[in-house]
mmJSON file of the N, C-alpha and C atoms, coordinates in Angstrom:
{"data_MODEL":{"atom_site":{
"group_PDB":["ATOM","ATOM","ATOM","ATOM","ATOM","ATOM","ATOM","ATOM","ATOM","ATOM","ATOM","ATOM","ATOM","ATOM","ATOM","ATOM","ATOM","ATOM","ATOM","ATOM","ATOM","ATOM","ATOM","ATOM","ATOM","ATOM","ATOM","ATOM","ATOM","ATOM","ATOM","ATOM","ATOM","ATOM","ATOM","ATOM","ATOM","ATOM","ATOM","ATOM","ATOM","ATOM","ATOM","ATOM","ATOM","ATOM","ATOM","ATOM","ATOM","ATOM","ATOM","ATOM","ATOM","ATOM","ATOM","ATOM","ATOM","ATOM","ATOM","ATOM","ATOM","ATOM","ATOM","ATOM","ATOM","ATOM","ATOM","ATOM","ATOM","ATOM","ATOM","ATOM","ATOM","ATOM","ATOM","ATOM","ATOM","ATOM","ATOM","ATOM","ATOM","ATOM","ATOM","ATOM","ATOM","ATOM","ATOM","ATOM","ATOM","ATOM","ATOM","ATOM","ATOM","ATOM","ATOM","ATOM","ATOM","ATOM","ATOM","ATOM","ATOM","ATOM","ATOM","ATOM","ATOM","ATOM","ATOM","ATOM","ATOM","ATOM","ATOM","ATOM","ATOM","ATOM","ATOM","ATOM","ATOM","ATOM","ATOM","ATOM","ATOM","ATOM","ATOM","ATOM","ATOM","ATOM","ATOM","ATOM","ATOM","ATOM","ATOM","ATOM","ATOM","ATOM","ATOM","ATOM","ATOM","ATOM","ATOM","ATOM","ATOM","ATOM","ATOM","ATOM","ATOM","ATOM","ATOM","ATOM","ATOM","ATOM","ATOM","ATOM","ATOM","ATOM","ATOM","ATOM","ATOM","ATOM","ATOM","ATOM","ATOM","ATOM","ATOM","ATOM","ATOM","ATOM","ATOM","ATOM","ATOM","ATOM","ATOM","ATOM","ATOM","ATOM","ATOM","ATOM","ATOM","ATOM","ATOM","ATOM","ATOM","ATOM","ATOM","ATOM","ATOM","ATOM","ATOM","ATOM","ATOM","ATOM","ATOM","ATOM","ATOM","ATOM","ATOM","ATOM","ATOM","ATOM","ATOM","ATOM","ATOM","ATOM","ATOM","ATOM","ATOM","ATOM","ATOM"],
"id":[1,2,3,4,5,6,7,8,9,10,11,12,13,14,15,16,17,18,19,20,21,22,23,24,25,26,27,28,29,30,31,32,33,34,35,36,37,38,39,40,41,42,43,44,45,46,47,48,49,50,51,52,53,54,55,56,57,58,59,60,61,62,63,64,65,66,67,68,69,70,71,72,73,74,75,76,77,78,79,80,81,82,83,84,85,86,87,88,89,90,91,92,93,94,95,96,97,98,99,100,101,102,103,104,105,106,107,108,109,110,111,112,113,114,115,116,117,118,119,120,121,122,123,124,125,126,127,128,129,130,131,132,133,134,135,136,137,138,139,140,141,142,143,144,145,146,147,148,149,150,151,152,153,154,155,156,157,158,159,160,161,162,163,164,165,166,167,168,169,170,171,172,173,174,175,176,177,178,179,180,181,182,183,184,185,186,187,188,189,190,191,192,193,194,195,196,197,198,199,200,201,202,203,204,205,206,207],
"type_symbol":["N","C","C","N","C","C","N","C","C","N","C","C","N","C","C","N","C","C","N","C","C","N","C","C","N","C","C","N","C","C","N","C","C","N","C","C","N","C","C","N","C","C","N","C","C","N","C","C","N","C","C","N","C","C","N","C","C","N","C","C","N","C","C","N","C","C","N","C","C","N","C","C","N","C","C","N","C","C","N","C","C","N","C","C","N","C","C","N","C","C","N","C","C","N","C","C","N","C","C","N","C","C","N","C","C","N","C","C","N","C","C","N","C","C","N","C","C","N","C","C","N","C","C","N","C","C","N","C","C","N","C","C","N","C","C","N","C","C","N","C","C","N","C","C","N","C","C","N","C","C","N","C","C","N","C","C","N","C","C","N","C","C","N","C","C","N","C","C","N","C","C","N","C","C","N","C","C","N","C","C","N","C","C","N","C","C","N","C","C","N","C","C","N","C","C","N","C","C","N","C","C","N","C","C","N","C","C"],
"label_atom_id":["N","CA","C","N","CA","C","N","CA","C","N","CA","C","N","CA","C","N","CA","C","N","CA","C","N","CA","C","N","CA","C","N","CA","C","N","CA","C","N","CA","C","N","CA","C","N","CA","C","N","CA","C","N","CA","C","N","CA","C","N","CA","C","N","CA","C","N","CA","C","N","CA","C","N","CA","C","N","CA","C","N","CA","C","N","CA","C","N","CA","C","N","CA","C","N","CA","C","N","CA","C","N","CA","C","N","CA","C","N","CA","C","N","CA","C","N","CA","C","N","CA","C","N","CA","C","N","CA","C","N","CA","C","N","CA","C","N","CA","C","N","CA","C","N","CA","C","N","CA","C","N","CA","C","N","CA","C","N","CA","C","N","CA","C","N","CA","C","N","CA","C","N","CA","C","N","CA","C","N","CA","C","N","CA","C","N","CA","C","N","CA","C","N","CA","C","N","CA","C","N","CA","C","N","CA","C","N","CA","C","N","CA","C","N","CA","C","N","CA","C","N","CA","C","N","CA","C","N","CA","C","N","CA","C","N","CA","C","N","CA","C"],
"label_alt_id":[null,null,null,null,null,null,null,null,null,null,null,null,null,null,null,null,null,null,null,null,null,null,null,null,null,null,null,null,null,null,null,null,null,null,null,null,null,null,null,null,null,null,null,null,null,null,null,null,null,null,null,null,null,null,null,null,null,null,null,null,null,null,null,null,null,null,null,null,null,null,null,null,null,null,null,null,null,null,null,null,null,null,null,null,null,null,null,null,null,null,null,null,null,null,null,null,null,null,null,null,null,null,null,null,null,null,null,null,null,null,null,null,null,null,null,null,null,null,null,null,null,null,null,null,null,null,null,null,null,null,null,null,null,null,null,null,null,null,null,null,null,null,null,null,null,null,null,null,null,null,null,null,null,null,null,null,null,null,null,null,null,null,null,null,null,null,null,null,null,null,null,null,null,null,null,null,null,null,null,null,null,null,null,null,null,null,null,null,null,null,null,null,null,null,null,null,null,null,null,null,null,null,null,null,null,null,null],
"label_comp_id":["UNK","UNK","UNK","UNK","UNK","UNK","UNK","UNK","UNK","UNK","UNK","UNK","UNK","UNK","UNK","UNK","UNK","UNK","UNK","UNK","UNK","UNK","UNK","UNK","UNK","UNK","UNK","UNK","UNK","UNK","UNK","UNK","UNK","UNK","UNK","UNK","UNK","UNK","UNK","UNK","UNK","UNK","UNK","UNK","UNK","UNK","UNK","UNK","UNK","UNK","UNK","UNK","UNK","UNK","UNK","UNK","UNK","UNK","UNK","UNK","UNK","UNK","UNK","UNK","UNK","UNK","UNK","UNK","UNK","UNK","UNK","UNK","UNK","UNK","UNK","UNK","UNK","UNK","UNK","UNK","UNK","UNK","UNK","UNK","UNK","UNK","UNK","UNK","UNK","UNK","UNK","UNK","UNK","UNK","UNK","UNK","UNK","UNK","UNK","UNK","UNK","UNK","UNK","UNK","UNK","UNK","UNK","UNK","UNK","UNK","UNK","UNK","UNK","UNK","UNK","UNK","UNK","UNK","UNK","UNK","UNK","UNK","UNK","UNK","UNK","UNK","UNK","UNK","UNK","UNK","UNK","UNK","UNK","UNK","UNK","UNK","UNK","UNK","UNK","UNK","UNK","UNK","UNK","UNK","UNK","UNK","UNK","UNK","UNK","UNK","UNK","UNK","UNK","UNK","UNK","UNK","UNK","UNK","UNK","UNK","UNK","UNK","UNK","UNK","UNK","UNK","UNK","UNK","UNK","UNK","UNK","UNK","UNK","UNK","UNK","UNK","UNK","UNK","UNK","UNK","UNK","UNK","UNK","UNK","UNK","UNK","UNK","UNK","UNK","UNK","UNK","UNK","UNK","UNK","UNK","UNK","UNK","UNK","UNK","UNK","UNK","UNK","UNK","UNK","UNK","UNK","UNK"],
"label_asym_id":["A","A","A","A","A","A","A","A","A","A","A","A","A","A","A","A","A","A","A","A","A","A","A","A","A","A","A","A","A","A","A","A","A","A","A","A","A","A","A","A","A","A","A","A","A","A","A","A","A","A","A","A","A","A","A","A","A","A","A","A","A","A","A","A","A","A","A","A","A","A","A","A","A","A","A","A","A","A","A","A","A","A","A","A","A","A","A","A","A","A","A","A","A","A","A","A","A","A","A","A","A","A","A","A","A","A","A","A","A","A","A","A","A","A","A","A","A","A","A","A","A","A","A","A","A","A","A","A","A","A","A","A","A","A","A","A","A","A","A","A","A","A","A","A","A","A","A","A","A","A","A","A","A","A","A","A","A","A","A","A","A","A","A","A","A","A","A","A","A","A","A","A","A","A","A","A","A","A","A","A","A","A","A","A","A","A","A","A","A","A","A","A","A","A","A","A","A","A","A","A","A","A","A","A","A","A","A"],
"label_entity_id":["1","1","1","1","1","1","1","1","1","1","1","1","1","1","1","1","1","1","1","1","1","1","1","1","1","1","1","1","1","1","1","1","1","1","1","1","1","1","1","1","1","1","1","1","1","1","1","1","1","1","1","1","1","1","1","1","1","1","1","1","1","1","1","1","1","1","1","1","1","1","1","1","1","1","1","1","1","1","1","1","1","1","1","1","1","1","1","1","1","1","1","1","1","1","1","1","1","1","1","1","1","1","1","1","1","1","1","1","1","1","1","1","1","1","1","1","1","1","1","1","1","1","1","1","1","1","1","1","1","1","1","1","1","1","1","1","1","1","1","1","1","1","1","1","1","1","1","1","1","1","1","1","1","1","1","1","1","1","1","1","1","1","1","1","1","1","1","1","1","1","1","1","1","1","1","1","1","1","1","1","1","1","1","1","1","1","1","1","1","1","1","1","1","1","1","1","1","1","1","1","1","1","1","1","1","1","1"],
"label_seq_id":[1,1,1,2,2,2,3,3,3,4,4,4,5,5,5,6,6,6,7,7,7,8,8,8,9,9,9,10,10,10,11,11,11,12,12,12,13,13,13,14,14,14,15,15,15,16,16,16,17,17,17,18,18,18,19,19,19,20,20,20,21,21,21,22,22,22,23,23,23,24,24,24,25,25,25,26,26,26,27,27,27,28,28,28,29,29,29,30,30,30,31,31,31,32,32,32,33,33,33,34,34,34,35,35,35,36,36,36,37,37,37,38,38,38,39,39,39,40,40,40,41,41,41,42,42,42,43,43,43,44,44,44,45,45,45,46,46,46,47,47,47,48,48,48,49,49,49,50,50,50,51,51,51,52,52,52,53,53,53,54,54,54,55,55,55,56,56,56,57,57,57,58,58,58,59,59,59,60,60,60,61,61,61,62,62,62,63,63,63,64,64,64,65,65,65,66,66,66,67,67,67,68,68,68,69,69,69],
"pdbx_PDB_ins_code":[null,null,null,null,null,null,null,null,null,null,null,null,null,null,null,null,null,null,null,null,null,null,null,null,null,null,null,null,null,null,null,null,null,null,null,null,null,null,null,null,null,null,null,null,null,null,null,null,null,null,null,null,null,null,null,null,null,null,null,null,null,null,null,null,null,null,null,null,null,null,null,null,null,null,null,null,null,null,null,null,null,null,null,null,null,null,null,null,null,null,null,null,null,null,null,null,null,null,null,null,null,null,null,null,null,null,null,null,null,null,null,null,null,null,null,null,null,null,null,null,null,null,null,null,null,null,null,null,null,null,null,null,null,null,null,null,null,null,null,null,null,null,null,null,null,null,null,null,null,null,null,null,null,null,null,null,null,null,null,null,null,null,null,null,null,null,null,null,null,null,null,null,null,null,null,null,null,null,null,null,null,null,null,null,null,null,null,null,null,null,null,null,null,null,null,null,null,null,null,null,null,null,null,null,null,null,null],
"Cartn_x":[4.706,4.169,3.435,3.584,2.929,1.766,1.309,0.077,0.697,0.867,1.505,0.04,-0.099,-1.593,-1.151,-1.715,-1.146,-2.536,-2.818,-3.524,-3.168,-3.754,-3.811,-5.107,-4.335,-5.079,-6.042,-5.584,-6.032,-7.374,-8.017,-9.45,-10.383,-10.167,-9.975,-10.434,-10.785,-9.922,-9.065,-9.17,-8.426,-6.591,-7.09,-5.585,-4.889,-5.901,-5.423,-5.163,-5.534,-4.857,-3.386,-3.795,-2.169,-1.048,-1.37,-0.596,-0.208,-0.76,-0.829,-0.223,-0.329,0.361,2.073,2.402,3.648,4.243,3.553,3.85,4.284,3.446,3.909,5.428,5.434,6.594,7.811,7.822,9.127,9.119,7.791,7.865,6.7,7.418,6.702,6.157,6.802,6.943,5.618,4.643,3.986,2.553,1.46,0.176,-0.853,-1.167,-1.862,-3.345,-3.984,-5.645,-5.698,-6.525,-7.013,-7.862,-8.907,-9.468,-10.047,-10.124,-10.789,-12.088,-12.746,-14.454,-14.087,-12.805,-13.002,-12.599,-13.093,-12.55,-11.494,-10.853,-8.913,-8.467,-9.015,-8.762,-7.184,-7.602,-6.27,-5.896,-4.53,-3.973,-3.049,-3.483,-2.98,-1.95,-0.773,-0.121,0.755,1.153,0.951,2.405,3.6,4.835,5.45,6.71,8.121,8.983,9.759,10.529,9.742,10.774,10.657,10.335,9.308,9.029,8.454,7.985,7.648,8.332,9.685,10.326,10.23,10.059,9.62,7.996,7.613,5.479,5.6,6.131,6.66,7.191,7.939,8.716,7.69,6.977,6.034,5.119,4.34,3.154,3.423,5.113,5.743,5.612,6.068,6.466,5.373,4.069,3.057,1.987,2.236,1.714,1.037,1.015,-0.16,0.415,-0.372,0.256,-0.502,0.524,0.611,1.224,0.495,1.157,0.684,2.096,2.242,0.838,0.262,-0.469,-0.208],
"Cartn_y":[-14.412,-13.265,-13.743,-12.791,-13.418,-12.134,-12.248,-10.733,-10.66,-9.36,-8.77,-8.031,-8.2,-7.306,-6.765,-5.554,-5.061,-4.05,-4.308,-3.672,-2.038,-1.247,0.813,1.117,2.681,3.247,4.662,4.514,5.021,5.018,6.26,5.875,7.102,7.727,8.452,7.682,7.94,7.415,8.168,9.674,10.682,10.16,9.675,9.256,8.315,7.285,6.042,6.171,7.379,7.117,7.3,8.699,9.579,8.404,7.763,6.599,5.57,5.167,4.474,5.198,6.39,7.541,7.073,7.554,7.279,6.342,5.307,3.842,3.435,3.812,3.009,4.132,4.98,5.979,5.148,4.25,3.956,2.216,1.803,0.269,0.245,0.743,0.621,-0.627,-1.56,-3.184,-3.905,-3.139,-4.066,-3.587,-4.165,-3.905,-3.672,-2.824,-2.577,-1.968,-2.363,-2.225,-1.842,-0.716,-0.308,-0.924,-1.572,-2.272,-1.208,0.303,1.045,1.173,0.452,0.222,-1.449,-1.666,-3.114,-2.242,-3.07,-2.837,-2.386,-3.295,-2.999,-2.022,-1.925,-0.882,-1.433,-2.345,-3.413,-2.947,-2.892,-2.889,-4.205,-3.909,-5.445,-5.139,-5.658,-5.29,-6.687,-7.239,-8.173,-7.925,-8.547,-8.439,-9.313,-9.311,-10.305,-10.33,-9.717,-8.928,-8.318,-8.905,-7.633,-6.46,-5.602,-4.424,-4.063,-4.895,-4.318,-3.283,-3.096,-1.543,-0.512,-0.821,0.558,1.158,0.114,0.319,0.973,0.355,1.224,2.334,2.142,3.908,5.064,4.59,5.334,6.164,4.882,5.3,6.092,5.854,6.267,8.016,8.298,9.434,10.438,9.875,10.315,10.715,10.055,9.595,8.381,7.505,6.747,5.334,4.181,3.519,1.885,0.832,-0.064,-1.694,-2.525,-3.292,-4.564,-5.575,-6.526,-7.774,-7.903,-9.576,-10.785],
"Cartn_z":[-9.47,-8.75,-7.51,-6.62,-5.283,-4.925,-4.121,-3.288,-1.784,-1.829,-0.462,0.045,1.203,1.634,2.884,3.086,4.168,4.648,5.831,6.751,6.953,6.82,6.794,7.782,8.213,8.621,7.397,6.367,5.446,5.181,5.416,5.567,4.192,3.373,2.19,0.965,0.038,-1.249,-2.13,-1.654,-1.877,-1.587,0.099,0.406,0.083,-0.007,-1.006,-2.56,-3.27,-4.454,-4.21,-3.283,-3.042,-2.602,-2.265,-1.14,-2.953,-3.719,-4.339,-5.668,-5.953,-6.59,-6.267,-4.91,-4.24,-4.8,-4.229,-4.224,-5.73,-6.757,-7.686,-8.61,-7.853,-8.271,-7.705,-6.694,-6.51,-6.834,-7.023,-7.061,-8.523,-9.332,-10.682,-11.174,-11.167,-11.753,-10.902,-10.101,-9.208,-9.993,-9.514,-9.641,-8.289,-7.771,-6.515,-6.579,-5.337,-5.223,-4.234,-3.515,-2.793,-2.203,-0.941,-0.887,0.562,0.149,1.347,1.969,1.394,2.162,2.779,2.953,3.742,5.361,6.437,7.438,8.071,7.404,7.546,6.309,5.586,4.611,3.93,3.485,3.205,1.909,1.718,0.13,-0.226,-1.506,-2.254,-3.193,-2.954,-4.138,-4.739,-6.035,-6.889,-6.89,-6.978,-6.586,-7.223,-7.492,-7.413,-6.566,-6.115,-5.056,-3.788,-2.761,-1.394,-1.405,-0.926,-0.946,0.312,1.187,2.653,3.293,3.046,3.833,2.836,1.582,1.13,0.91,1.115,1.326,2.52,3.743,5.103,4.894,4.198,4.379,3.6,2.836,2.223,2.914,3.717,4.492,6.021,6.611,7.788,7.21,6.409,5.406,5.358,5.103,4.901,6.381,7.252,8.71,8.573,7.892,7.852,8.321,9.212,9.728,8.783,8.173,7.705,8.309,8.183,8.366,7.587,7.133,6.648,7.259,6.078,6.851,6.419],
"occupancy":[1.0,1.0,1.0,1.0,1.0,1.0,1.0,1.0,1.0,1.0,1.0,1.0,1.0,1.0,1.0,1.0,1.0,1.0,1.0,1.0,1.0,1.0,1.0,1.0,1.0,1.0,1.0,1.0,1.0,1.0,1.0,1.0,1.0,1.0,1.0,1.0,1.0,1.0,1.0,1.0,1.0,1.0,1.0,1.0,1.0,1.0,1.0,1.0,1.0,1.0,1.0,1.0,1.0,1.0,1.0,1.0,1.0,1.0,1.0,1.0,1.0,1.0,1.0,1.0,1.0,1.0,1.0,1.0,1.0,1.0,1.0,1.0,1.0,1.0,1.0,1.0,1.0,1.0,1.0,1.0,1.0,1.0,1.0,1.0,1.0,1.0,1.0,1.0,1.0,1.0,1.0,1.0,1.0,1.0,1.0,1.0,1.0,1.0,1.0,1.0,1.0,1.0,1.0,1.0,1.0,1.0,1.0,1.0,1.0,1.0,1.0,1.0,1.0,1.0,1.0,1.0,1.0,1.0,1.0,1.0,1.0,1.0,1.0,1.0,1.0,1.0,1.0,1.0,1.0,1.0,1.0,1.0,1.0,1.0,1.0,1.0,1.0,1.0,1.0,1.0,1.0,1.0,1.0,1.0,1.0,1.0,1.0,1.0,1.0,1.0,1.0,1.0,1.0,1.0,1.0,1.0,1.0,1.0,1.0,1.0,1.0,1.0,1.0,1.0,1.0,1.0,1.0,1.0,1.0,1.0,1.0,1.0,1.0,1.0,1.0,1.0,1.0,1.0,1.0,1.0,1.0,1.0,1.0,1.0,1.0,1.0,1.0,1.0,1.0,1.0,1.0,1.0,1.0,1.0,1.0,1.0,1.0,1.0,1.0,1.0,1.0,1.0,1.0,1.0,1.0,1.0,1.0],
"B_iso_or_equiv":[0.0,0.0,0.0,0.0,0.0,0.0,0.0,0.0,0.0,0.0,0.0,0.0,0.0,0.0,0.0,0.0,0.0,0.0,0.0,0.0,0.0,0.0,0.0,0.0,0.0,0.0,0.0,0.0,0.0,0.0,0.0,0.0,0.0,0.0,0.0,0.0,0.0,0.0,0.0,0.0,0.0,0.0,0.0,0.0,0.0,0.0,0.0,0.0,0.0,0.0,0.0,0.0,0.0,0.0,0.0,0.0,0.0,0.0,0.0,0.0,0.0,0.0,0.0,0.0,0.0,0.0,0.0,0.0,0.0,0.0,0.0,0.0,0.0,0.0,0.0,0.0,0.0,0.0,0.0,0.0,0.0,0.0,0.0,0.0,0.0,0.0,0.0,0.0,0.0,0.0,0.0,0.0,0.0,0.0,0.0,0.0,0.0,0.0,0.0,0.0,0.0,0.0,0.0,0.0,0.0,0.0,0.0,0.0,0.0,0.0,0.0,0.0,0.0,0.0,0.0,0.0,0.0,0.0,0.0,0.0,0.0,0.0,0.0,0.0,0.0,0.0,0.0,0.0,0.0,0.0,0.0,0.0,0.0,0.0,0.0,0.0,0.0,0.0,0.0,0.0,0.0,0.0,0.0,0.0,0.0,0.0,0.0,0.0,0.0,0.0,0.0,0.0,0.0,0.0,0.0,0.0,0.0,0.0,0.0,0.0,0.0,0.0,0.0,0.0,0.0,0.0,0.0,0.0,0.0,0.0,0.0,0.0,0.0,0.0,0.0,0.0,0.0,0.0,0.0,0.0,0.0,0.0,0.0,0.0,0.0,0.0,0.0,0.0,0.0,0.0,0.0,0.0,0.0,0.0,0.0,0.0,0.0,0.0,0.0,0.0,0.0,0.0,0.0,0.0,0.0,0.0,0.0],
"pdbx_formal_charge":[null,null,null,null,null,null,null,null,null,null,null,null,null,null,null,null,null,null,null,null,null,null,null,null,null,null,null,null,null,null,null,null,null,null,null,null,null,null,null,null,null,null,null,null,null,null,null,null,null,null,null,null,null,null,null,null,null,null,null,null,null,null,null,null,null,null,null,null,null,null,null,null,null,null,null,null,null,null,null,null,null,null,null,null,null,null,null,null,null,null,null,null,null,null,null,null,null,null,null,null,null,null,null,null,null,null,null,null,null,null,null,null,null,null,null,null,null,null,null,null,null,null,null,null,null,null,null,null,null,null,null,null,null,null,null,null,null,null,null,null,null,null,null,null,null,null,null,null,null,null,null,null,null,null,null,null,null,null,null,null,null,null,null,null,null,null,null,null,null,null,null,null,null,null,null,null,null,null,null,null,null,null,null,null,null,null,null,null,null,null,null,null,null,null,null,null,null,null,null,null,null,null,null,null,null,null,null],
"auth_seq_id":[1,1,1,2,2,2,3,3,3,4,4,4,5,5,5,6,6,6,7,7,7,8,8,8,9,9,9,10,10,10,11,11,11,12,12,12,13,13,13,14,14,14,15,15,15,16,16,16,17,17,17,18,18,18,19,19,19,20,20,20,21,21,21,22,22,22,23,23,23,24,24,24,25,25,25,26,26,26,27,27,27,28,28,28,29,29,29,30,30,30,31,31,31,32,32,32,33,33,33,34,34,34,35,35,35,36,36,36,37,37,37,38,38,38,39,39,39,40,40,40,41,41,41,42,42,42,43,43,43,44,44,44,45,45,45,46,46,46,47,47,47,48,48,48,49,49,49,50,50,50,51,51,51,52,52,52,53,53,53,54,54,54,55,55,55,56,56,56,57,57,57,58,58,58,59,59,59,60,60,60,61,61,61,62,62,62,63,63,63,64,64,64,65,65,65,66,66,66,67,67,67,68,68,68,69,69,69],
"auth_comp_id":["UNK","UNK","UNK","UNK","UNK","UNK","UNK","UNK","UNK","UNK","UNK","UNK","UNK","UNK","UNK","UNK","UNK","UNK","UNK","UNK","UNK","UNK","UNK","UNK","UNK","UNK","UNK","UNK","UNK","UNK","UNK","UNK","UNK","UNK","UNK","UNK","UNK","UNK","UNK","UNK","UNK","UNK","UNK","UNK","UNK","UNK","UNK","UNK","UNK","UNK","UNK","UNK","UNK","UNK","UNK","UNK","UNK","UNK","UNK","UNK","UNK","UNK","UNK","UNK","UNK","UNK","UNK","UNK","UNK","UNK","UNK","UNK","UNK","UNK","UNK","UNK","UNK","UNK","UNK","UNK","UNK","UNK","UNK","UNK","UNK","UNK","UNK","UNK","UNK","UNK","UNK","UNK","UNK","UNK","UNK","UNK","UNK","UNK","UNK","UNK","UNK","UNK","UNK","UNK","UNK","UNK","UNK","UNK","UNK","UNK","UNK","UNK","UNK","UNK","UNK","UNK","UNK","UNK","UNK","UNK","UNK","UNK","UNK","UNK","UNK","UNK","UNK","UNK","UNK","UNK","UNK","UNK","UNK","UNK","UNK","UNK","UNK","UNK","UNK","UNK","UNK","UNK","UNK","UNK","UNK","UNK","UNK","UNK","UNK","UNK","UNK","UNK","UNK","UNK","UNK","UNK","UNK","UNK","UNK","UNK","UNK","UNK","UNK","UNK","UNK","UNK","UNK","UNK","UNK","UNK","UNK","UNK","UNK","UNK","UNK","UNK","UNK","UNK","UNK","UNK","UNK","UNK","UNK","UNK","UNK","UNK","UNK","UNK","UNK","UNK","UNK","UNK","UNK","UNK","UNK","UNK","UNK","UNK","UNK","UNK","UNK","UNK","UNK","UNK","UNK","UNK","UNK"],
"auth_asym_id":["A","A","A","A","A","A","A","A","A","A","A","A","A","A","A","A","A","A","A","A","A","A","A","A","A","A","A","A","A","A","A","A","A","A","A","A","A","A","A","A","A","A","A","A","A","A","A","A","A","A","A","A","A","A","A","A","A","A","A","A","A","A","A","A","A","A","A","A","A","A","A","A","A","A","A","A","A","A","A","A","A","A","A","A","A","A","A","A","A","A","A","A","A","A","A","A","A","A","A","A","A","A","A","A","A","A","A","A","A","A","A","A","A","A","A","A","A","A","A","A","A","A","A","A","A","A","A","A","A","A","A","A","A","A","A","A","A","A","A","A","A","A","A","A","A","A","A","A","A","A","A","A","A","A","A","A","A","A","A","A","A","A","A","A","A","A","A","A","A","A","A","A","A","A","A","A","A","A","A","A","A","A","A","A","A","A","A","A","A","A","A","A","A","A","A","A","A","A","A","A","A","A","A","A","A","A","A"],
"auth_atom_id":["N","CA","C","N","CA","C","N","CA","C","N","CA","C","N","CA","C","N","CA","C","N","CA","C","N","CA","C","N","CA","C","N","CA","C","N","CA","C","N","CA","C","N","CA","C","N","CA","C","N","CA","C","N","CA","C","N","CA","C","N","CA","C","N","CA","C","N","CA","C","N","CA","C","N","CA","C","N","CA","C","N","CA","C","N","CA","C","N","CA","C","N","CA","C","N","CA","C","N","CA","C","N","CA","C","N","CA","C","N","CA","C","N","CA","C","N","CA","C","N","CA","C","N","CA","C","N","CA","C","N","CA","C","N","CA","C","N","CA","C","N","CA","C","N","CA","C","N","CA","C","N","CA","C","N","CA","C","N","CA","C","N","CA","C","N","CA","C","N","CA","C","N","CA","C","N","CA","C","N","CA","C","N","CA","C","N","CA","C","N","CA","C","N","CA","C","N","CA","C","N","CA","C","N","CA","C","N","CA","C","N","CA","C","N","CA","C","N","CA","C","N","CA","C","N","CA","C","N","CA","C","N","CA","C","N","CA","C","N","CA","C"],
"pdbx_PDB_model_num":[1,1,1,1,1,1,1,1,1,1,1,1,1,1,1,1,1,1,1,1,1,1,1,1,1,1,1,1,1,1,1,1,1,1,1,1,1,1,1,1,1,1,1,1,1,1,1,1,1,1,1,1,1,1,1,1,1,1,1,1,1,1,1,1,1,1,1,1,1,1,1,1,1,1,1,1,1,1,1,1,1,1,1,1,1,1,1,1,1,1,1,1,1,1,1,1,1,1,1,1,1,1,1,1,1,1,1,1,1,1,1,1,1,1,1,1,1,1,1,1,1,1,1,1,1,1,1,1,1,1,1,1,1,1,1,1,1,1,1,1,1,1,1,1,1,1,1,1,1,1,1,1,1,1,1,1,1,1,1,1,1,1,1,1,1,1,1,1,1,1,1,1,1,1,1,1,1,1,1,1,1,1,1,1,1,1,1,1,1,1,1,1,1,1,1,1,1,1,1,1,1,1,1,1,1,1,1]
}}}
């Protein structure tokens, strides 16, 4: 397993569950953290597999803007 972290404009925790709700509806197999009182409002998610275009397509979907660090 590796940690994928990715930088949001998600500023909620309302929106971050919703976002994390989503998320684990299409990428079940992972484990993810919200990390919204950090600056970057970074999420962590615990992985095997590629999933950066569908964390993207998630947050594109929603308006919310993400990116890989």
């Amino acid at each position: 397993m590796h940690i994928e972290s990715y930088k949001t404009d998600v500023k909620t925790k309302e929106d971050a569950s919703f976002i994390v709700v989503l998320l684990r509806f299409i990428i079940s197999d992972c484990s993810m953290d919200f990390e919204i009182d950090d600056s970057n409002h970074i999420l962590k998610i615990e992985t095997n597999r590629e999933i950066k275009e569908m964390v993207y397509g998630v947050f594109n979907k929603q308006g919310f803007y993400c990116q890989k660090l």
